[in-house]
C-alpha positions as CSV (number, residue, x, y, z in Angstrom):
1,X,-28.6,18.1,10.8
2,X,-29.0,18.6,14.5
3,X,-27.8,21.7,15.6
4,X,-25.1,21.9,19.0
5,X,-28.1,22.6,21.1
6,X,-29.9,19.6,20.8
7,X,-26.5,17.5,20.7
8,X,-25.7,14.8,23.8
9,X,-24.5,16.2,26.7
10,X,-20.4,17.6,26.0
11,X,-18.3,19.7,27.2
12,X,-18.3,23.7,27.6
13,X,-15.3,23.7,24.9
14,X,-17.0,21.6,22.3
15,X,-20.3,23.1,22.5
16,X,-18.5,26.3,21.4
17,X,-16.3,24.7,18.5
18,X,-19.6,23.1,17.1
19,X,-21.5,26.8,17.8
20,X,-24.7,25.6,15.8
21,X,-23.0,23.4,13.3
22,X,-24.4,20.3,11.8
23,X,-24.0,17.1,13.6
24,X,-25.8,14.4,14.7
25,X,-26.5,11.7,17.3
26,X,-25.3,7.8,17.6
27,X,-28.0,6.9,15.2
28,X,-25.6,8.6,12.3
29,X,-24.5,4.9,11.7
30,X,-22.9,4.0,8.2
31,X,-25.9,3.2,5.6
32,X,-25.5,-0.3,4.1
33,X,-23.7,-0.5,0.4
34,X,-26.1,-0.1,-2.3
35,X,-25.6,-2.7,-5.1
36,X,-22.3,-2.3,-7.3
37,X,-24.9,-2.1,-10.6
38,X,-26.2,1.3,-9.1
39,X,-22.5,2.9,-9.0
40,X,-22.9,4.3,-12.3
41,X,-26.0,6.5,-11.4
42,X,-24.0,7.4,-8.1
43,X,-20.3,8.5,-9.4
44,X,-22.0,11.8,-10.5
45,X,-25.2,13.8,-10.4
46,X,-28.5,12.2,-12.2
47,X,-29.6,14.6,-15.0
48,X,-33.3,14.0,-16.5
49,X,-36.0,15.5,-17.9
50,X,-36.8,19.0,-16.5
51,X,-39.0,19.1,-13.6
52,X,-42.9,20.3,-13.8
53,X,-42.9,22.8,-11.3
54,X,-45.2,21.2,-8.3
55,X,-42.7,18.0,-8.3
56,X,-39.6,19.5,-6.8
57,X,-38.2,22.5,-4.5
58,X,-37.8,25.3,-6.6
59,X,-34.3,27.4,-6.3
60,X,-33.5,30.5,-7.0
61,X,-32.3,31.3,-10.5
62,X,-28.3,32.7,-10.7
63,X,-27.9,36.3,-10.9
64,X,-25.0,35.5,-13.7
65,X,-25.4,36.1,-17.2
66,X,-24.0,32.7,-18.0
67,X,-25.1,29.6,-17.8
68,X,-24.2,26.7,-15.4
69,X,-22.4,24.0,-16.4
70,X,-21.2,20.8,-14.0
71,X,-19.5,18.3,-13.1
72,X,-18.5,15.5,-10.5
73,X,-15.2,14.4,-9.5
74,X,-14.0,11.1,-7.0
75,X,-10.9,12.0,-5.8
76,X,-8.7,9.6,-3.6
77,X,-5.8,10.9,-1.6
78,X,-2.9,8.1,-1.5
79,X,-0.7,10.1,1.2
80,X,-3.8,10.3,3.9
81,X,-5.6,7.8,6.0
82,X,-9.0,8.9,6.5
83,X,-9.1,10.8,10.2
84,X,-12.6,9.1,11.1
85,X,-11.7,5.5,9.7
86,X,-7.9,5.1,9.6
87,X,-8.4,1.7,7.6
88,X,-8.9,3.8,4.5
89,X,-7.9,6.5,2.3
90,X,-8.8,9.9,3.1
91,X,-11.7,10.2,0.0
92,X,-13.7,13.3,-1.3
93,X,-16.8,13.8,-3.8
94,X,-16.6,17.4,-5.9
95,X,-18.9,19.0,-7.6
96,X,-17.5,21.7,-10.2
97,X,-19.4,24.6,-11.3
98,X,-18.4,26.7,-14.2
99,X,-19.3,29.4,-16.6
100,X,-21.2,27.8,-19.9
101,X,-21.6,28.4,-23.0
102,X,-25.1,26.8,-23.3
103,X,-26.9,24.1,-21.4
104,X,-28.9,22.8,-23.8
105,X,-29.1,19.3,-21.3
106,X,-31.5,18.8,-19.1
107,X,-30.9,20.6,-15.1
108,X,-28.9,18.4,-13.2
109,X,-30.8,16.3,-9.8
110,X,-30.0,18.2,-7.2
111,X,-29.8,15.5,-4.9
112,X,-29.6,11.7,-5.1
113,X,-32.5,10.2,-3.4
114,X,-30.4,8.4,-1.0
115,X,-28.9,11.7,0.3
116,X,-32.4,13.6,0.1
117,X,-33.9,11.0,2.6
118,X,-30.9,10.7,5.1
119,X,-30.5,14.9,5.0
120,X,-33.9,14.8,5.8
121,X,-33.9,11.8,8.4
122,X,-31.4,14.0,10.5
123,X,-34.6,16.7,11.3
124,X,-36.9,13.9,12.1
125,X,-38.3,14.3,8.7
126,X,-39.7,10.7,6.8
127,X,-42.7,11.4,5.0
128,X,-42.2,9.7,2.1
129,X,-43.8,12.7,0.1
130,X,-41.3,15.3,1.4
131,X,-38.7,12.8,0.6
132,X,-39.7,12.5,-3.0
133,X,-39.8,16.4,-3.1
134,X,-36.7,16.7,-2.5
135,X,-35.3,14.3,-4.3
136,X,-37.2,15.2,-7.4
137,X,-35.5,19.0,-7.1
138,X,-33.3,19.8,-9.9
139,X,-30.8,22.9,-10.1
140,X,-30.2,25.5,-12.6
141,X,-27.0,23.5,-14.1
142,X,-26.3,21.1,-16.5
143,X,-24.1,18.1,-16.6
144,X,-21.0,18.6,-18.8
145,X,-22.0,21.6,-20.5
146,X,-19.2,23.5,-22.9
147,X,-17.8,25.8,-20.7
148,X,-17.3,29.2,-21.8
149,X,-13.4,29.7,-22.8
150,X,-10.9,31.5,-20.7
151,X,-9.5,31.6,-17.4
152,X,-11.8,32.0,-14.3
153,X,-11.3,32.6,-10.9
154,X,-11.7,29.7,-8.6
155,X,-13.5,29.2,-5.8
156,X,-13.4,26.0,-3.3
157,X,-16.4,25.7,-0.9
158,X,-16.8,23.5,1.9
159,X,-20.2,22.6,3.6
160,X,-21.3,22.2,7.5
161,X,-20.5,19.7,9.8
162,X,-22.4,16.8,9.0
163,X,-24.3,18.7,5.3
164,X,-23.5,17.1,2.3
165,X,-22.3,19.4,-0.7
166,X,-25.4,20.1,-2.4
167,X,-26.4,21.8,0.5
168,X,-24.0,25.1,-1.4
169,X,-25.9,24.5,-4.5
170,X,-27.5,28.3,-5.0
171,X,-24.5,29.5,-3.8
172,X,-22.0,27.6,-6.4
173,X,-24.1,27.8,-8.9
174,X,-24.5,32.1,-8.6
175,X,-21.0,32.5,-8.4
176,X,-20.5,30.1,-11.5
177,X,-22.9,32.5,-13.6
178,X,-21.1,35.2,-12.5
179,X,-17.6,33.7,-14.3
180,X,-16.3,31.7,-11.6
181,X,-15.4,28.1,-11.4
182,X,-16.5,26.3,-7.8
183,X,-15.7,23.3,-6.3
184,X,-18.2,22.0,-3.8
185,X,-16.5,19.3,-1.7
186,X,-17.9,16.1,0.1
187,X,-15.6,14.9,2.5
188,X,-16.1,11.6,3.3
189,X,-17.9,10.5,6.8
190,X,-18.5,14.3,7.7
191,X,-21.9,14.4,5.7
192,X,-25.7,13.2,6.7
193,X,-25.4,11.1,3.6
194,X,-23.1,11.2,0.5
195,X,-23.0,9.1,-2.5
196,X,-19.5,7.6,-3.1
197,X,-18.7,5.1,-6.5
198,X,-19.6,1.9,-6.1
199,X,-22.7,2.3,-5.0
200,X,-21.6,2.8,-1.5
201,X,-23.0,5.8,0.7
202,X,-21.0,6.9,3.6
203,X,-22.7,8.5,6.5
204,X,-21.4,10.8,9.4
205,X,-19.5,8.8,11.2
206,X,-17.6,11.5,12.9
207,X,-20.7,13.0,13.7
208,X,-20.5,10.0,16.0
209,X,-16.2,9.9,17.1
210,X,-15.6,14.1,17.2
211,X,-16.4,14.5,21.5
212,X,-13.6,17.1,22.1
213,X,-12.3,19.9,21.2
214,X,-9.2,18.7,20.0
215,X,-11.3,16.5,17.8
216,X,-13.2,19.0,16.1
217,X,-9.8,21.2,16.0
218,X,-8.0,18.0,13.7
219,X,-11.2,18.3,11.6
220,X,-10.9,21.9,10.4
221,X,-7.1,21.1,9.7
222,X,-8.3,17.9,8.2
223,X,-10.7,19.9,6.0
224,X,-8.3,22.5,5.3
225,X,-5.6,19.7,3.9
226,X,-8.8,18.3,2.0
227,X,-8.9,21.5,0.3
228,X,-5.1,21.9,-0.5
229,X,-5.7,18.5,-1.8
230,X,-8.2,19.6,-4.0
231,X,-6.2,22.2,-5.4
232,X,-3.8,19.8,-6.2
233,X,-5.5,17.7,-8.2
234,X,-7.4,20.5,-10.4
235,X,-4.3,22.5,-10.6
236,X,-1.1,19.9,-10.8
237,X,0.5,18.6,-13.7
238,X,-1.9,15.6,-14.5
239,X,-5.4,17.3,-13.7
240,X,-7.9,15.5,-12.5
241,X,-10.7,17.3,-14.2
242,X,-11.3,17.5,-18.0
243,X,-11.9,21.6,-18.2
244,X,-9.3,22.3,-15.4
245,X,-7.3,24.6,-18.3
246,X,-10.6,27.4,-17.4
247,X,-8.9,27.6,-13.8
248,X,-6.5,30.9,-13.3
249,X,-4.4,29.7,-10.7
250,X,-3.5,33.2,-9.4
251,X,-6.9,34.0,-8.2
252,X,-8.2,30.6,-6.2
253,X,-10.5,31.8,-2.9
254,X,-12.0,29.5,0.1
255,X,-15.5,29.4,1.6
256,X,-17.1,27.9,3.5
257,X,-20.4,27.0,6.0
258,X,-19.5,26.2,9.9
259,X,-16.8,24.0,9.8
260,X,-16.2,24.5,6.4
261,X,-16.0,27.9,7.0
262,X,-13.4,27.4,9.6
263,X,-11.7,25.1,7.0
264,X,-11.4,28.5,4.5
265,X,-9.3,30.0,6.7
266,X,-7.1,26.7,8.0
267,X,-6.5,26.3,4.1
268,X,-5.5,30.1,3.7
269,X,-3.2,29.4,7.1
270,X,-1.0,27.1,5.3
271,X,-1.2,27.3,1.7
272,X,-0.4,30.4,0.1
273,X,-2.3,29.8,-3.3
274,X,-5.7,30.9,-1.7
275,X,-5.3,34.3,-1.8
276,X,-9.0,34.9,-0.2
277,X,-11.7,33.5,2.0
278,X,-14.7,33.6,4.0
279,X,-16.0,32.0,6.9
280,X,-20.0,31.5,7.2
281,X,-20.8,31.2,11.0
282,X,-18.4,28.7,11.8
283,X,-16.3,28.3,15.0
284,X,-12.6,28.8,14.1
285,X,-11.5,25.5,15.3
286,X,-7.8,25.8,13.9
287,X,-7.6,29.0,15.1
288,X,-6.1,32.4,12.8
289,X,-2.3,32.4,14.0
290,X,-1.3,34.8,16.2
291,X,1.0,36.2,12.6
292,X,-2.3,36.5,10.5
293,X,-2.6,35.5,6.9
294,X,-0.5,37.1,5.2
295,X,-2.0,40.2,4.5
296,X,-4.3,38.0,2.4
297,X,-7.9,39.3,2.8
298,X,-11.0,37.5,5.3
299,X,-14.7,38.3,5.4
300,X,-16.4,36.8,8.6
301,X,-20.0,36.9,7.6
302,X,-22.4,35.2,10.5
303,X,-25.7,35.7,12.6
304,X,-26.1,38.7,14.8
305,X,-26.9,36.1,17.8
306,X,-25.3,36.0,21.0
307,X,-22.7,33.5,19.3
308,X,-21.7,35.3,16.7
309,X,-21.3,39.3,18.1
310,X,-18.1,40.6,19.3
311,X,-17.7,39.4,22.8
312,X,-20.1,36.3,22.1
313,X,-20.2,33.2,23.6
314,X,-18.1,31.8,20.7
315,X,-14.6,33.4,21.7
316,X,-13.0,32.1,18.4
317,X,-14.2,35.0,16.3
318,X,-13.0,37.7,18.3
319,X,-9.6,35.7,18.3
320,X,-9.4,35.7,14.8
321,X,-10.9,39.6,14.2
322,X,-8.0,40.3,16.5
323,X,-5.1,38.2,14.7
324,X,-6.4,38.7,10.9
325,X,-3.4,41.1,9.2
326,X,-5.4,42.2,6.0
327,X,-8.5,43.5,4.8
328,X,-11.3,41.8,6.7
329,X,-15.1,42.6,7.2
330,X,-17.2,41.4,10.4
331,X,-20.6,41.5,8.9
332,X,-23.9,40.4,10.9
333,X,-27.2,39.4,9.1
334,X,-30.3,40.4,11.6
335,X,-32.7,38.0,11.7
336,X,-30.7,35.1,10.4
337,X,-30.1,31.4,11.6
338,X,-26.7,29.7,11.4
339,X,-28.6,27.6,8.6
340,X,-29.3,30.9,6.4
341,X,-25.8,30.5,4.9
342,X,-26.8,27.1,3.3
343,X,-29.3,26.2,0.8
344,X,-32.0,25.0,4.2
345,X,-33.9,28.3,3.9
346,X,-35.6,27.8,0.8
347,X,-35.8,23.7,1.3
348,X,-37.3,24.5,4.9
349,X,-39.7,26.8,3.4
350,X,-40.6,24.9,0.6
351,X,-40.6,21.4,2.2
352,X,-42.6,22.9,5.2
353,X,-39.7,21.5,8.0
354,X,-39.9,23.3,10.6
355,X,-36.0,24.7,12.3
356,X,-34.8,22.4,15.4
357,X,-34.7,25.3,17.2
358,X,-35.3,29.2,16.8
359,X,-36.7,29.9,13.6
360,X,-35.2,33.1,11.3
361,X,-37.2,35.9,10.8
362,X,-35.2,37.1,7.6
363,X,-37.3,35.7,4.5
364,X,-35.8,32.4,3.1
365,X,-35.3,33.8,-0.9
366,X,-34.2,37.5,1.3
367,X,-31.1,34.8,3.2
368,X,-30.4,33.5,-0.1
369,X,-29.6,36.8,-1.8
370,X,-28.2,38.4,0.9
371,X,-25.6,35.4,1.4
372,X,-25.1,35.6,-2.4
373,X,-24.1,39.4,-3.1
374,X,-22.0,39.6,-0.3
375,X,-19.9,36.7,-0.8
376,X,-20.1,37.5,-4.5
377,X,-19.1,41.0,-3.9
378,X,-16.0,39.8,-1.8
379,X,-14.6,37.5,-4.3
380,X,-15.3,40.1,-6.8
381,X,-12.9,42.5,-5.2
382,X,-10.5,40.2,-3.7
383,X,-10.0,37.6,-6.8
384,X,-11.0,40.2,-10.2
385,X,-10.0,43.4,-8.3
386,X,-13.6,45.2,-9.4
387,X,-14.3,48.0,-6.8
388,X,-17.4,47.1,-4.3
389,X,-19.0,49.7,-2.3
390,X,-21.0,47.3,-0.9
391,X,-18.4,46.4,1.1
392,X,-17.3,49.8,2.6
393,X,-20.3,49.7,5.2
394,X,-24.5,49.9,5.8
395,X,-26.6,49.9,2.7
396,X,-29.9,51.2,2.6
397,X,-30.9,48.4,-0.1
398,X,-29.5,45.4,3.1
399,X,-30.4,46.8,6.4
400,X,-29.9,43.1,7.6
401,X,-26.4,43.2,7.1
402,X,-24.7,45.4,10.1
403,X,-20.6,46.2,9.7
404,X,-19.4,45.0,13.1
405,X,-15.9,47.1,14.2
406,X,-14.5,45.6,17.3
407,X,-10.9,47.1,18.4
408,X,-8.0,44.9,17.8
């Protein structure tokens, strides 16, 4: 989970497309297979007794009244060879989250080992005790729970370059208390680790292959058809998920850390069933078109660093401020690091590992809840139509977050 400025030397244009997002050197080489008998522990995540408190990280709790239920889905994509191995078929690991009745299971694992000690591998992190921390985390949902009944808004969300899925846990999971379902998607090669059936775990190899900026612009198109893909299958005629009858299919939103934030809005670009989305400090490598979206409504929600700022050194966001056609906010947390809109604040923390580089000053439980109500708020207005102040400008309760207003 190296950050751009610690990457091998590349070009001006790439350093800005991959503007702190997750990558990683040559060493990102493709783990060996685990043994086929280990698949069915893999295809889905490991739930167990609860955790005693001192054995695992301990997340924050949804703000929801409901409970979390979840699920895992392997889908396969016939139509598309994989961009970063062209021998196979482009693949992708989901995670649902949904609104539940009662989780009277055990809290899913958070992480698979595996994917805890490769994550952590990437920050020059081995201790086998922080690895066993991690691993032994478990969230706040539980595998295959009933979900509540009715139709929910939908939500896909798409993690940084070169972060696994999990890595959106407290945000998927808040959201799902909150009435929503999520889907948290792997995609396959992009990750520091992912677990994949058959035992197999794939590893970043485009971490390794993406040198250019035209590379890392056929990856956020990549990711976006990932995510159309995605609605296919949870949407189509033949579902792909059990409880896909909870999804409203008039109110579907994108989001999405770095690249996968750049993904939200490359979805929103070309497929019209996303009626909202939000990019999290992301370089907009496909970049907004020129015609907007639509009139379909974008939050750009990032650091207040010099990358980030209207007139920064990443020149995409001012692009897209510019050609957005909607309703759109440019918010700025003070005090944050491009990780803050992932789950690393409170595993940092916790885990004691210190930041590659500059370290946040904003408190790692403050990141979490400030990432939390303002992409809650957003979908809350844009996909249920519930009025938010919050969003209207400075609140006394956030003075991290700062309204930026650039002219078009």
């Amino acid at each position: 989970m190296k950050t751009s400025r610690t990457l091998r030397p590349a070009t001006a244009a790439v350093v800005a497309l991959l503007t702190l997002a997750t990558a990683a050197p040559a060493a990102f080489a493709q783990a060996p297979a685990v043994p086929a008998s280990a698949a069915a522990a893999t295809t889905a995540p490991a739930s167990g007794p609860a955790r005693p408190a001192a054995t695992g990280v301990l997340l924050p709790e949804p703000t929801g009244r409901a409970e979390v239920g979840r699920s895992a889905l392997h889908l396969v994509d016939p139509s598309r060879p994989d961009l970063w191995m062209p021998e196979r078929r482009r693949e992708l690991m989901v995670d649902l989250y949904y609104p539940a009745r009662s989780t009277a299971a055990a809290p899913s694992r958070y992480a698979d080992r595996r994917e805890a000690q490769l994550l952590l591998a990437e920050v020059g992190v081995r201790e086998e005790a922080v690895v066993e921390t991690l691993s032994a985390t478990r969230s706040h949902s539980s595998l295959h729970a009933r979900p509540q009944p009715g139709k929910h808004p939908l939500v896909l969300l798409s993690p940084g370059f070169g972060a696994p899925r999990f890595t959106l846990t407290t945000l998927a999971e808040d959201l799902a208390s909150r009435g929503y379902v999520v889907a948290a998607v792997d995609h396959a090669y992009e990750s520091s680790g992912t677990v994949f059936p058959g035992g197999r775990v794939l590893t970043c190899v485009a971490c390794r292959k993406a040198e250019t900026a035209e590379d890392m612009r056929k990856a956020t198109v990549n990711r976006g058809r990932d995510l159309s893909f995605v609605l296919d299958r949870l949407t189509g005629p033949r579902p792909a998920w059990r409880y896909a009858g909870l999804i409203d299919r008039q109110r579907i939103g994108a989001a999405g850390h770095s690249l996968g934030g750049a993904a939200a809005a490359s979805v929103m670009a070309n497929d019209h069933r996303v009626r909202a989305g939000v990019n999290m400090d992301g370089a907009f490598g496909d970049p907004v078109p020129e015609q907007g979206l639509g009139g379909r409504p974008f939050l750009m929600f990032g650091t207040d660093d010099a990358a980030h700022q209207p007139g920064g050194e990443d020149a995409t966001w001012d692009a897209a401020w510019r050609n957005l056609d909607g309703w759109k906010r440019w918010l700025a947390v003070t005090g944050a690091h491009h990780f803050t809109f992932s789950d690393v604040p409170v595993l940092f923390d916790q885990l004691r590992v210190p930041y590659p580089d500059a370290q946040p000053t904003i408190p790692a439980a403050r990141a979490i809840g400030v990432v939390r109500t303002y992409t809650g708020a957003f979908f809350d207005l844009h996909l249920r139509g519930r009025p938010q102040p919050l969003l209207d400008g400075p609140a006394a309760d956030n003075p991290e977050v700062r309204f930026n207003h650039p002219g078009r």
